[in-house]
C-alpha positions as CSV (number, residue, x, y, z in Angstrom):
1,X,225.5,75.7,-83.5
2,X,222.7,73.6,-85.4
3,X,224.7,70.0,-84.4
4,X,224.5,71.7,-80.7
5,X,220.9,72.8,-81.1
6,X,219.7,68.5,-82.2
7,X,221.6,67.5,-79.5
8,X,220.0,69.8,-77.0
9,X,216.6,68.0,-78.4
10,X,217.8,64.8,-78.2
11,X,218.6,65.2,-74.8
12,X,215.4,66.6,-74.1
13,X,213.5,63.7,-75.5
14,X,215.9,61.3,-73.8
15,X,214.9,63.1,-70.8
16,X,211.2,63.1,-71.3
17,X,211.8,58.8,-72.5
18,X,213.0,58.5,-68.7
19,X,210.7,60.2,-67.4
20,X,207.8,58.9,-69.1
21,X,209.3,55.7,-67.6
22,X,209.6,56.1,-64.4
23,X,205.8,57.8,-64.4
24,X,204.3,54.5,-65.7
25,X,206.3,52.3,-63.0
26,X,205.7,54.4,-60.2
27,X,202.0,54.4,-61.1
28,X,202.0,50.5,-61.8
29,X,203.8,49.6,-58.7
30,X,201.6,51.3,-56.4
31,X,198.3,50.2,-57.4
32,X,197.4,48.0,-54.5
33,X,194.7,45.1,-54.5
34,X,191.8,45.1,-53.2
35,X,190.2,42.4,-50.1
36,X,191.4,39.1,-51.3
37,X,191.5,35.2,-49.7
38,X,193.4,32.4,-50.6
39,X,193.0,29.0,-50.3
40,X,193.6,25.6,-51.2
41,X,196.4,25.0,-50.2
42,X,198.9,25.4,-47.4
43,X,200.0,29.1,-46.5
44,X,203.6,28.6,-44.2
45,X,203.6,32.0,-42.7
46,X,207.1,32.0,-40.6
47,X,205.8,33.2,-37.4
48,X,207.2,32.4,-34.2
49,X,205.6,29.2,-34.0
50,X,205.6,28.1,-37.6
51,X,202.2,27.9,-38.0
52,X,201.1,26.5,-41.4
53,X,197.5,28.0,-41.8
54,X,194.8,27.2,-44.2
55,X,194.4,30.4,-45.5
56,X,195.5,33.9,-46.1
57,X,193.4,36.8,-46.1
58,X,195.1,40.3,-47.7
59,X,193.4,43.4,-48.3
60,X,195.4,46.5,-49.9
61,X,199.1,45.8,-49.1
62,X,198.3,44.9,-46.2
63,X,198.4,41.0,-44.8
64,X,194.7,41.1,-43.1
65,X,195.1,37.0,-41.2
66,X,195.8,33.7,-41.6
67,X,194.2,30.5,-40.3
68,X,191.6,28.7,-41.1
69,X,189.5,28.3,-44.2
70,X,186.6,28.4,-42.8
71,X,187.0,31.1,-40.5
72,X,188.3,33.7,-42.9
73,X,185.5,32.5,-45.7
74,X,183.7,34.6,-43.4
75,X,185.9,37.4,-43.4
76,X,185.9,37.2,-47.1
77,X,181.8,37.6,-47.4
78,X,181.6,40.4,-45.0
79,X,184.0,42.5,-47.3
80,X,183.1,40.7,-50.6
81,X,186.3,39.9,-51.2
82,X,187.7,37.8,-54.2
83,X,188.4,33.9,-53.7
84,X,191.3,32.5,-55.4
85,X,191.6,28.7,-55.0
86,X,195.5,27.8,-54.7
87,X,194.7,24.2,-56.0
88,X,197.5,22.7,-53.9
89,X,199.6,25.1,-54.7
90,X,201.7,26.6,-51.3
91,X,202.0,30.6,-50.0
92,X,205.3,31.9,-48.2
93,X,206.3,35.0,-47.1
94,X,208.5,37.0,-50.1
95,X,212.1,35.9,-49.9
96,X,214.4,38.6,-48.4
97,X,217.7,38.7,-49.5
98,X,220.1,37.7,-47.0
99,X,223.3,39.6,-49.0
100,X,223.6,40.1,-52.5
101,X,224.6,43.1,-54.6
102,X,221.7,44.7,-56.1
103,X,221.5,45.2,-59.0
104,X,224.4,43.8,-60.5
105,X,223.1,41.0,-61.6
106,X,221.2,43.4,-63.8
107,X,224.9,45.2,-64.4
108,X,226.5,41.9,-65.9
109,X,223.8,40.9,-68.3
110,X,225.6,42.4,-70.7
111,X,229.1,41.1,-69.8
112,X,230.4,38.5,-71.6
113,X,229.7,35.2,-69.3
114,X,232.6,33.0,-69.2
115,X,231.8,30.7,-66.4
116,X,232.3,27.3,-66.7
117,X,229.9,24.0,-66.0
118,X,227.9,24.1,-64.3
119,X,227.2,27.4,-64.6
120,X,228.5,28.1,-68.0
121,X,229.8,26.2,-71.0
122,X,233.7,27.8,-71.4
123,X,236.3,25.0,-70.2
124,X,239.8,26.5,-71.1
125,X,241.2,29.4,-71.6
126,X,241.3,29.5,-75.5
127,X,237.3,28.9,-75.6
128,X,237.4,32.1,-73.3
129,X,239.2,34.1,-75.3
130,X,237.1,33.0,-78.8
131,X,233.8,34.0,-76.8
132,X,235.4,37.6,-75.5
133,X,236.4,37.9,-79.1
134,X,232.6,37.3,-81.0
135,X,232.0,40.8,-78.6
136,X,234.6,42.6,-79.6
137,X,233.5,42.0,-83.3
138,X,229.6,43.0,-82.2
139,X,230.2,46.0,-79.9
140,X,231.8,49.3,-79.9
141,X,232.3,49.9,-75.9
142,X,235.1,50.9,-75.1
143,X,235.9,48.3,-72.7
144,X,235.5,44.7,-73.7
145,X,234.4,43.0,-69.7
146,X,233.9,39.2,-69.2
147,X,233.2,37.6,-65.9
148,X,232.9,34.5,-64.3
149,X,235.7,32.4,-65.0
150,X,236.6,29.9,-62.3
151,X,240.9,29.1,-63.1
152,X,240.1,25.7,-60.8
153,X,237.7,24.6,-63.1
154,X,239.8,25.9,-66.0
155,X,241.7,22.7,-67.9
156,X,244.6,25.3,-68.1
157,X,244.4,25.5,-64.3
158,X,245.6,28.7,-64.3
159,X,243.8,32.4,-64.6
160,X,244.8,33.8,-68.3
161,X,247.3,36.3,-68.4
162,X,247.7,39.6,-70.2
163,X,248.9,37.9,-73.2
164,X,245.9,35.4,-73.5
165,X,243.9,38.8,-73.0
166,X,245.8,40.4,-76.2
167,X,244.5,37.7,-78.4
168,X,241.2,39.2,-77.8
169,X,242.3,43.2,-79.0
170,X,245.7,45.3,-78.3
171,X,244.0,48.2,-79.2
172,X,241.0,47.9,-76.7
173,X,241.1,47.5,-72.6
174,X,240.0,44.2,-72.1
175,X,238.5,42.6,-68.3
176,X,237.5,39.8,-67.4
177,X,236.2,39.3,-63.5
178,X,236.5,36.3,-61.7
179,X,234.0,34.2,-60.3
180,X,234.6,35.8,-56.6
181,X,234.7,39.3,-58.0
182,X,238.1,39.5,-55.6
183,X,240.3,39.1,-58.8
184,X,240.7,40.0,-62.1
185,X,242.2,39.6,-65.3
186,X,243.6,42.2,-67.4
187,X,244.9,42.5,-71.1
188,X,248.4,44.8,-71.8
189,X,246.0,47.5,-73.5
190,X,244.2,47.7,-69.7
191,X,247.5,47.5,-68.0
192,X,248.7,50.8,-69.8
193,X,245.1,52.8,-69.6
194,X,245.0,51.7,-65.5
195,X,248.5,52.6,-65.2
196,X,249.8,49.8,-63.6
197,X,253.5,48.8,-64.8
198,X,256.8,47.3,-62.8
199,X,257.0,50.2,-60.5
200,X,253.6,50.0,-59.4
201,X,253.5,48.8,-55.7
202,X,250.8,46.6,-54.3
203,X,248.4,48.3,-53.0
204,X,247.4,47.8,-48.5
205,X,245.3,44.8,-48.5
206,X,245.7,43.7,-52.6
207,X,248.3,42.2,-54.7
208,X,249.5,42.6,-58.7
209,X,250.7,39.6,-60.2
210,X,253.6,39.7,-61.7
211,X,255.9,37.4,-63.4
212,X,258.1,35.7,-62.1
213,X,260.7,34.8,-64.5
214,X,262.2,35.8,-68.0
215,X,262.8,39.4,-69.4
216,X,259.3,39.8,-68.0
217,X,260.2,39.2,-64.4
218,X,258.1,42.1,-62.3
219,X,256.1,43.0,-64.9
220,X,252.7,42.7,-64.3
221,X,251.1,39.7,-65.6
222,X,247.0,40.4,-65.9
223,X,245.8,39.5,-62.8
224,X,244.7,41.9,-59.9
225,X,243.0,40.4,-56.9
226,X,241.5,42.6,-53.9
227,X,242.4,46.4,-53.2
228,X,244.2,45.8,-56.6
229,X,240.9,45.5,-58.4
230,X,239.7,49.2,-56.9
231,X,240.4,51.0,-60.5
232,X,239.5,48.2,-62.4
233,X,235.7,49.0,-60.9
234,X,235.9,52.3,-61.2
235,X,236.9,52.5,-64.6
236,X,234.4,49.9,-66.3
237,X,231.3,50.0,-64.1
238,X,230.0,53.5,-64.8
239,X,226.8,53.1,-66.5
240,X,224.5,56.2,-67.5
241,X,221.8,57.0,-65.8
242,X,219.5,55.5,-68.6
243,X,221.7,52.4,-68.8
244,X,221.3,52.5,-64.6
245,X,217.6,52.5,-65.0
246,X,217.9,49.3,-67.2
247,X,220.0,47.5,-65.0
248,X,217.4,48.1,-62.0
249,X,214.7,46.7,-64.0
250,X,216.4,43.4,-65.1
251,X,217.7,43.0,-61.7
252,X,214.3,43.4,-60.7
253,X,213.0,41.1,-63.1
254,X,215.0,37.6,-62.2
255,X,215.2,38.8,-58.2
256,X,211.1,39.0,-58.8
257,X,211.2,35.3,-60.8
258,X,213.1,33.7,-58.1
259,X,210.7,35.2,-55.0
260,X,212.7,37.2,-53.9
261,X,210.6,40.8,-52.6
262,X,213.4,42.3,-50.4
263,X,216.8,43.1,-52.3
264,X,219.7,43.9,-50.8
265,X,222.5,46.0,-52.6
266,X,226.0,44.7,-49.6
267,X,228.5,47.2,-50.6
268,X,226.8,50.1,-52.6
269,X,229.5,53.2,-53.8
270,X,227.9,56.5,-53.1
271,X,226.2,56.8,-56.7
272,X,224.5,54.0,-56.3
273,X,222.9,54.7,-52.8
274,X,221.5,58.1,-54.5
275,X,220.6,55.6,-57.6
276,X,218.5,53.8,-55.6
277,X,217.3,56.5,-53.8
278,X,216.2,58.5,-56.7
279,X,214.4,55.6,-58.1
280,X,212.6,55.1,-54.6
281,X,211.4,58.5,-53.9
282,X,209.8,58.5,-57.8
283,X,208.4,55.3,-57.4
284,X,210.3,53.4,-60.0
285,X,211.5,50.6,-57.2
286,X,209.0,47.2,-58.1
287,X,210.4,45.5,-55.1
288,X,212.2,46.3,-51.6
289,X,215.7,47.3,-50.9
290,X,218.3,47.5,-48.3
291,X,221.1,49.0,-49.0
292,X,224.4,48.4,-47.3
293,X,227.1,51.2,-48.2
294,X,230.3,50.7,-48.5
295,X,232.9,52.0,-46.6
296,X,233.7,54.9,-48.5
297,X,230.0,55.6,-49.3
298,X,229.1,55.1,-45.6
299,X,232.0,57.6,-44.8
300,X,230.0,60.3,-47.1
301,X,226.7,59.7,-45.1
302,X,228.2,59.9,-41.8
303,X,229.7,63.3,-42.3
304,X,226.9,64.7,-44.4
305,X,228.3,64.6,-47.7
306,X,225.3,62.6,-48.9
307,X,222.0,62.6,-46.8
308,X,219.3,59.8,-48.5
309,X,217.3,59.9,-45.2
310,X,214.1,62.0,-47.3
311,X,214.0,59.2,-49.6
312,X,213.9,56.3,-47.0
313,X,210.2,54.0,-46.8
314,X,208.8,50.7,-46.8
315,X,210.7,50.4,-50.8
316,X,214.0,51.7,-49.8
317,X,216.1,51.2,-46.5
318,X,219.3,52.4,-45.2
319,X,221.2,49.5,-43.8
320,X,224.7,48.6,-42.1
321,X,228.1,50.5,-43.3
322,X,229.3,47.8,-45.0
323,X,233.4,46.6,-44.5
324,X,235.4,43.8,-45.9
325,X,238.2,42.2,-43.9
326,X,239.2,39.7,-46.4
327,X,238.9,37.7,-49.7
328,X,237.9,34.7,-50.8
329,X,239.3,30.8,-50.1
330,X,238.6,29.8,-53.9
331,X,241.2,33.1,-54.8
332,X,243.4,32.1,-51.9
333,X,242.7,35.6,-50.2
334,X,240.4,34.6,-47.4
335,X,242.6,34.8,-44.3
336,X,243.1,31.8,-42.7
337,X,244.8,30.9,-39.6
338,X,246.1,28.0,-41.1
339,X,247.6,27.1,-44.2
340,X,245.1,26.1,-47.5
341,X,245.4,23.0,-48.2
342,X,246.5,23.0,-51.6
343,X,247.9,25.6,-53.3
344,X,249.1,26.3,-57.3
345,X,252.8,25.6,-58.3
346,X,254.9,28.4,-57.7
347,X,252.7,29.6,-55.1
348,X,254.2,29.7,-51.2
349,X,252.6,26.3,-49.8
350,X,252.3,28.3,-46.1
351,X,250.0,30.7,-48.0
352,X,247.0,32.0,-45.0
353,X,245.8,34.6,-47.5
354,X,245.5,38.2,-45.6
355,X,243.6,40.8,-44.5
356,X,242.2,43.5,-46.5
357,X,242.2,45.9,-43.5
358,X,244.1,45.2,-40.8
359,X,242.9,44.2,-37.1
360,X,243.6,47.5,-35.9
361,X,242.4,49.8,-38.8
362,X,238.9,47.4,-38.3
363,X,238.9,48.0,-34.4
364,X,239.1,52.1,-35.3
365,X,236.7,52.0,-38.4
366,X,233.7,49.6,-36.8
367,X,233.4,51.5,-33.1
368,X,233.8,55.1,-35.0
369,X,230.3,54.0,-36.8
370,X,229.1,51.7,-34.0
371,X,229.3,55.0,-31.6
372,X,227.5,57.2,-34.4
373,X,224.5,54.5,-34.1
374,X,225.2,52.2,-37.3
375,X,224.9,49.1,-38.0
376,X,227.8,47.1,-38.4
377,X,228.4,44.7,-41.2
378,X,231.4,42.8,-42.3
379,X,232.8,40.9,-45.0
380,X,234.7,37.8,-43.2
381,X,235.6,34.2,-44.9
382,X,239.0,33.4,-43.2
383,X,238.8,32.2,-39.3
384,X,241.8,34.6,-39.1
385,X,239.7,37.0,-40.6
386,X,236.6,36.1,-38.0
387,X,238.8,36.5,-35.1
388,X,239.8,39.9,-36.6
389,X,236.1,41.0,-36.9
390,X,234.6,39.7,-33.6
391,X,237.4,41.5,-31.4
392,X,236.2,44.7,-33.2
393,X,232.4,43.9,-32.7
394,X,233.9,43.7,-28.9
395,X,235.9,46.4,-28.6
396,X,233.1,48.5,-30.2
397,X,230.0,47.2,-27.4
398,X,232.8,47.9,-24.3
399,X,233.6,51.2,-25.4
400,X,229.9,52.2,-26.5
401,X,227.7,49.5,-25.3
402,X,224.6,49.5,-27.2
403,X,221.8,47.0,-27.2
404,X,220.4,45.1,-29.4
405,X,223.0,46.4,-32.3
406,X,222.7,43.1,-34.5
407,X,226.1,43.5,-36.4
408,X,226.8,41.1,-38.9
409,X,229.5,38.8,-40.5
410,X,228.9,38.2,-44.0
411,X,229.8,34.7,-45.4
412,X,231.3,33.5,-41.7
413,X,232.5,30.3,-43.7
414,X,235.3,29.2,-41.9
415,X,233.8,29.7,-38.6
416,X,235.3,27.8,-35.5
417,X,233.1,26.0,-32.3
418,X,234.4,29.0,-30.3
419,X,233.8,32.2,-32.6
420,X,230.1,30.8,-32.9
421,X,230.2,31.1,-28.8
422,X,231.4,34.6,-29.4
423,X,228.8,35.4,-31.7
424,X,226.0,33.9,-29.4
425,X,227.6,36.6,-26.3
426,X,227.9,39.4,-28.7
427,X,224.7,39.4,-30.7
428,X,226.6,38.5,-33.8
429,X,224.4,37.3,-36.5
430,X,225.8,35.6,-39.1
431,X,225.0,35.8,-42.8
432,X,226.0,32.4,-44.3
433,X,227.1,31.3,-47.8
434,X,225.5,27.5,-48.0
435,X,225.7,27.3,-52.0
436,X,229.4,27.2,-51.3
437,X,229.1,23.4,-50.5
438,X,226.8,22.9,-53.6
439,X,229.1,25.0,-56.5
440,X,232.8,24.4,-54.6
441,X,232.6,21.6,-52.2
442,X,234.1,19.5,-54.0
443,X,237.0,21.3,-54.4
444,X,237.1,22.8,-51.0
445,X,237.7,19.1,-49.7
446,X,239.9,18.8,-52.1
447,X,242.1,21.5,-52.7
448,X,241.2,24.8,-50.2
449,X,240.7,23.9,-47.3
450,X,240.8,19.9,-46.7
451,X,238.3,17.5,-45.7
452,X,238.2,18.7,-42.0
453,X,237.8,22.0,-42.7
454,X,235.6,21.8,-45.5
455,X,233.1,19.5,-43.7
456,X,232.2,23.0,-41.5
457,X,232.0,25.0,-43.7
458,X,229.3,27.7,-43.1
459,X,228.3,25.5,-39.9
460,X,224.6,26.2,-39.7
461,X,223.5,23.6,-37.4
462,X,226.2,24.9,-34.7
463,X,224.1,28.1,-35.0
464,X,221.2,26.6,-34.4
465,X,222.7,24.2,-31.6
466,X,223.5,27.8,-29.9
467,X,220.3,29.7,-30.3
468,X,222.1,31.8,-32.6
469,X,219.6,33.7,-35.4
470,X,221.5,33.7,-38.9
471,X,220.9,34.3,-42.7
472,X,221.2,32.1,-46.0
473,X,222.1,34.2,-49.1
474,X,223.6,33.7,-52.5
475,X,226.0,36.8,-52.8
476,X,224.8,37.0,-56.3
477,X,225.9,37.4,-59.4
478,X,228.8,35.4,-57.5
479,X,225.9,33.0,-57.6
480,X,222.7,32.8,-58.9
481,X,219.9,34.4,-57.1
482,X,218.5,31.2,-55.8
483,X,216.7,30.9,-52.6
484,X,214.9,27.5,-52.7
485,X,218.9,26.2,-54.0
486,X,219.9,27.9,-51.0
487,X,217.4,26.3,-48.9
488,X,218.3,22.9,-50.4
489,X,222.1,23.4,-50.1
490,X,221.8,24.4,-45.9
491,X,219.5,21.0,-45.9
492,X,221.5,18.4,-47.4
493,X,225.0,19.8,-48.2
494,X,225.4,17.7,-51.2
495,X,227.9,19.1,-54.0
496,X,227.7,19.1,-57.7
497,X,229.8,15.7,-57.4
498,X,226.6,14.3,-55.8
499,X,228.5,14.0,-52.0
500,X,227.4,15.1,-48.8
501,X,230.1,17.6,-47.5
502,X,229.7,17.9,-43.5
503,X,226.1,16.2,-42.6
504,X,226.8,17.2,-38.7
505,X,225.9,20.7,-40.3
506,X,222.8,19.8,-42.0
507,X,219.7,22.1,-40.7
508,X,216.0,21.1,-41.0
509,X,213.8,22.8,-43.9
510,X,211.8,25.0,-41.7
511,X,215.1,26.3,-40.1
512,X,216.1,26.9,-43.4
513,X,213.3,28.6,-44.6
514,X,213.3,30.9,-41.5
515,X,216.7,32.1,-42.8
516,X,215.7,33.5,-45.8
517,X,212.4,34.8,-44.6
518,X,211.9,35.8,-40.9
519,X,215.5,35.8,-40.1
520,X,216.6,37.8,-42.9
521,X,214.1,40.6,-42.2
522,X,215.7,40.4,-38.6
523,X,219.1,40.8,-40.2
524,X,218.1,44.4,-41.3
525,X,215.7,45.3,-38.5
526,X,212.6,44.7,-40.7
527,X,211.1,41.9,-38.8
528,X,208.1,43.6,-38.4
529,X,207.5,44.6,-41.6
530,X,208.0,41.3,-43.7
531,X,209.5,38.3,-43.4
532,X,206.5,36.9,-42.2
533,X,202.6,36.3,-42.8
534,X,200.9,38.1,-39.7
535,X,198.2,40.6,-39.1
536,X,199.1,44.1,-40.6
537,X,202.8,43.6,-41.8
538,X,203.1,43.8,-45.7
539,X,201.6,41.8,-48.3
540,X,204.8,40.8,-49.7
541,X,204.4,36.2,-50.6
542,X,205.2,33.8,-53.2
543,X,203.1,31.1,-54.8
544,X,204.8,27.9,-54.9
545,X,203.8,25.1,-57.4
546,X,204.0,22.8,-53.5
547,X,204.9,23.2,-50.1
548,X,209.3,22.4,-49.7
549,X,208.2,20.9,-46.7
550,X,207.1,18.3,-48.9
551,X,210.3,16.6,-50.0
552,X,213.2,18.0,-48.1
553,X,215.8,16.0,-50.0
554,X,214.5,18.2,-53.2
555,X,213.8,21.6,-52.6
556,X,216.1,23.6,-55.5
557,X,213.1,21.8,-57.6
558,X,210.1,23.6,-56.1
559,X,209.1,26.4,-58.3
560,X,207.8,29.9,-57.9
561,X,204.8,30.5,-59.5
562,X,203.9,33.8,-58.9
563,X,205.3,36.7,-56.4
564,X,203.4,39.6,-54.8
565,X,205.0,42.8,-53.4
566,X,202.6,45.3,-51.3
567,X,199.9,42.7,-52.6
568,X,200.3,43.4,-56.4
569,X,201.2,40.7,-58.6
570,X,205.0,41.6,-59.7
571,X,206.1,38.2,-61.6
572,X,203.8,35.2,-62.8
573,X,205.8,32.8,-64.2
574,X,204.5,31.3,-67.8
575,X,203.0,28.0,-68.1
């Protein structure tokens, strides 16, 4: 009874911990700043006609103007506001986040990172297993999760198996994601806690490995990849509430140090919609977010299982119901309408990759929440996959025609000359991946999808040829969350092997810019809000150490000084 009566109190001050938290960020977040000008240096405020002003006048969380200097200098005398020379330095609007998965770039801080260069340091599998090993020597969890590893940049060229896995522990379930997040690998001791054995089928839109000779022929092998990787999530991604809180705030943290002031979280589960709710309607939210639920989540809130709406404001947003049609072409799941290009030994050389849902399931699922009033948004890398999604988008509007309904295709990498016309008559706007050609380019040339192929992939400027609006965004943690890289990548399409992969697709910087700014906001029916620097939307900007106009063939080296959200200062970045 006494061991039950300390770990009431612990509770109780674990509680009061949290909520002493939360108290001291909601009351820190809110306090707005009083009438302030900048100048001294060019403000590029987005708006319709690009304007780059002089100056930029804010006054609570409120944008007050832009133009001139002079002109707001008196504005800034009649309300005694402060001055703050910029000294060269540039303003624009806080970067909002085209699609990412807020906050689990927070979540995998304290996963074992096993990427390789250049975004890590592991190159085979053996230095993978050492480093998953060092924590399973320093931690007690349960689980022992890794993620990041790339097999195409592996020098085993391969993904480990189950038995690379058990060199790390038999006694302890052991994961490790893959770059894509579509896949992942799995030791023995996993394999027996998820249940998966010989006479476990394949699940409807995933696949088990298994092997495919030897007296282990149809065993599993390790590797999961799509609908497959369903338990796998729901067995090591359950973190406390406490642990959830922490995760928010170093999310926060690098999406704040990057300029980033609208998050989005693309495919939230049901918890984490009321997660982010919760920490919205107590103030605990340092920046703004969009959150796209999944299908099953979405499912929930459409039949009233789970109502957010009361906790919905300028810091948290319900978005799209969020759907994924396919995989991805580095795992050889995005569905393609023709073959890849190059494909592993032992694997079938006609391989297209498939759908995770299939056309008619999509068709059902997509007019069901387009007649209910949703937003539409869909995972879609394959052309196969593209043509799946659009005749869904279609058969929705003709059966409920609704204007102005903005769905979206996430990633929209492989799209063709004609789905882009599709998208232009449907109102389609496409969320592209750019830092595709930067991080695989190289290899999508080269072994996914072949120099023609490759050389369109994520065609921007064919958007832009068609007067079609579309987004730039990272998909972190797949990737960093980098906007300016982003930028850079749309503009010049060079890879980390220093080539230019498709220059017919290269857009201009300010088009660029647009899509992870104005465009963005437009995305998730927040153009009037932010996005932009314009009389009486929110105060949300970034300091740049210059102006990316500047130097277009270098804008992943312009640097975020500071970021504002609702006019506060929310990241200054040390000298």
């Amino acid at each position: 009874m006494e061991g039950m009566k300390n770990l009431v109190r612990r509770l109780l001050l674990l509680g009061a911990a949290v909520a002493a938290l939360l108290l001291l960020s909601r009351v820190s977040s809110r306090i707005f700043a009083g009438p302030t000008l900048y100048v001294g240096g060019p403000v590029l405020t987005m708006d319709a006609d690009n304007r780059v002003a002089e100056a930029l006048a804010i006054d609570g969380d409120k944008v007050v103007a832009t133009g001139t200097e002079k002109e707001l200098r008196a504005w800034a005398a009649k309300v005694r506001a402060r001055v703050i020379d910029l000294g060269g330095h540039a303003i624009i609007p806080g970067f909002v986040d085209g699609h990412s998965h807020f906050p689990a770039t927070g979540l995998f801080d304290k996963a074992v990172h096993v990427g390789s260069p250049p975004l890590g340091s592991v190159r085979n599998i053996e230095q993978m297993v050492s480093a998953l090993s060092a924590r399973a020597l320093e931690s007690n969890a349960h689980w022992i999760v890794g993620w990041g590893y790339d097999d195409s940049l592996l020098q085993d060229d391969r993904h480990p198996n189950r038995y690379d896995l058990d060199k790390v522990s038999r006694d302890r379930p052991v994961v490790v994601w893959h770059i894509s997040f579509h896949m992942a690998a799995l030791n023995s001791r996993a394999l027996e806690e998820l249940g998966l054995t010989r006479a476990t089928p394949d699940p409807s839109g995933g696949r088990i490995h298994r092997f495919a000779k030897g007296e282990m022929a149809g065993e599993p092998d390790g590797v999961v990849e799509e609908e497959a990787t369903r338990p796998v999530f729901a067995a090591t991604l359950k973190p406390s509430p406490l642990e959830s809180f922490a995760i928010m705030r170093r999310a926060s943290a690098s999406y704040l140090a990057a300029g980033v002031t609208t998050a989005q979280d693309g495919a939230a589960t049901g918890e984490q919609v009321q997660g982010l709710a919760l920490m919205s309607r107590i103030g605990a939210l340092p920046l703004r977010v969009v959150v796209w639920p999944e299908s099953a989540a979405a499912e929930q809130i459409l039949n009233g299982q789970l109502d957010v709406k009361a906790a919905e404001s300028d810091w948290f947003r319900l978005g799209a119901a969020k759907f994924v049609a396919d995989g991805s072409i580095q795992g050889y799941t995005a569905y393609l309408t023709r073959p890849y290009f190059r494909v592993p030994a032992g694997m079938d050389p006609g391989v297209r990759g498939y759908p995770r849902i299939s056309r008619e399931e999509l068709i059902r699922d997509v007019t069901r929440f387009h007649e209910a009033g949703w937003q539409i948004a869909v995972h879609g890398n394959g052309d196969a996959s593209i043509d799946d999604i659009l005749d869904a988008f279609e058969a929705a509007q003709k059966k409920h025609p609704r204007p102005d309904a903005r769905p979206v295709i996430v990633h929209a990498q492989m799209t063709r000359d004609d789905q882009l016309d599709r998208m232009k008559a449907l109102g389609v706007v496409p969320s592209f991946f750019p830092l595709h050609t930067y991080y695989w380019g190289d290899r999508h040339r080269d072994r996914f999808l072949g120099p023609e192929r490759a050389a369109r992939i994520s065609p921007a400027a064919g958007a832009v040829t068609r007067g079609i609006r579309f987004t730039l965004h990272s998909d972190a943690p797949v990737q960093p969350m980098e906007p300016l890289r982003i930028v850079a990548s749309a503009v010049t399409r060079r890879t980390t092997g220093g080539t230019v992969l498709g220059p017919e697709q290269r857009i201009g910087v300010m088009q660029a810019l647009r899509a992870v700014t104005i465009d963005s906001a437009y995305q998730v029916f927040l153009e009037a809000k932010v996005g932009s620097l314009e009389r009486g939307k929110l105060a949300d900007f970034v300091i740049l150490d210059r102006s990316p106009l500047q130097d277009p063939e270098h804008v992943e080296t312009v640097r975020v000084l500071e970021t504002f959200v609702a006019g506060r200062s929310a990241y200054r970045a040390t000298p």
